[in-house]
C-alpha positions as CSV (number, residue, x, y, z in Angstrom):
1,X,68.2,-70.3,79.5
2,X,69.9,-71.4,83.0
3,X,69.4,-72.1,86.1
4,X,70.2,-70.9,89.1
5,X,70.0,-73.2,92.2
6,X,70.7,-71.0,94.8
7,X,71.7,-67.8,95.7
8,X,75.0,-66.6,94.1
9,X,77.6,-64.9,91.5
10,X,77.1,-65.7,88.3
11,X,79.7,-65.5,85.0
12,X,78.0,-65.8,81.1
13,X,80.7,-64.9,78.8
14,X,81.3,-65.7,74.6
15,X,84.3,-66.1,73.6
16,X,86.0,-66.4,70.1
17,X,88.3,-69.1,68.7
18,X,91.7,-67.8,69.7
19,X,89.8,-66.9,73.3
20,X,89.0,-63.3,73.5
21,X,85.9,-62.6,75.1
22,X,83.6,-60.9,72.6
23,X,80.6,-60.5,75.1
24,X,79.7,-60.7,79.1
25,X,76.2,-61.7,79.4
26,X,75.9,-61.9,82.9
27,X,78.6,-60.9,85.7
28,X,76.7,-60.2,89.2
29,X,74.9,-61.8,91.9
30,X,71.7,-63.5,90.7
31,X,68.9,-64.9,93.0
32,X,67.6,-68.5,92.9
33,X,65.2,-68.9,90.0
34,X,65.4,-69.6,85.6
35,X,66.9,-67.2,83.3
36,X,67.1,-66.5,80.4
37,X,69.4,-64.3,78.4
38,X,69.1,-62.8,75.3
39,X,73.0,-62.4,72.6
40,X,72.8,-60.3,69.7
41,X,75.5,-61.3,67.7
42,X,74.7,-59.2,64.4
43,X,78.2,-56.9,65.0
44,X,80.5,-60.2,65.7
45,X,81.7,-62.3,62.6
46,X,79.9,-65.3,61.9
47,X,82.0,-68.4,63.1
48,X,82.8,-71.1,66.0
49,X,82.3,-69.6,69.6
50,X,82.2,-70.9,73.1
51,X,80.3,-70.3,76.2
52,X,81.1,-69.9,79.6
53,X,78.8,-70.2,82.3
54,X,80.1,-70.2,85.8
55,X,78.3,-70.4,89.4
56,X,79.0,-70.7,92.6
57,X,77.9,-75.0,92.2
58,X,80.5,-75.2,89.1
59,X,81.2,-74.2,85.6
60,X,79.5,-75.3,81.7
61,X,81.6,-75.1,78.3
62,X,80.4,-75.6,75.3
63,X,80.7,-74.6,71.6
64,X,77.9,-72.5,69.4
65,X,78.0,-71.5,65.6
């Protein structure tokens, strides 16, 4: 769950260790307001992954198992 503060384009994006992106969650224009999104991640090995979450107000990085 995020969210948006204003108007604007909006980047959600896994990535694996050696920093291929193994999913885009989001990649469009969203409207002020609370998301959520849902990431099936039953066809991607099991391991150490980061997200990416970018706006227009800045940028998130962080680490999931």
């Amino acid at each position: 769950m995020f969210e948006q503060p204003a108007e604007g384009y909006v980047s959600l994006a896994v990535y694996n260790s050696v920093g291929d992106c193994v999913a885009r969650l989001v990649n469009q224009s969203l409207t002020k307001g609370t998301f959520q999104v849902a990431f099936d991640a039953t066809n991607i090995p099991s391991g150490l992954y980061t997200y990416r979450l970018e706006t227009s107000s800045g940028a998130v990085q962080k680490q999931m198992m």
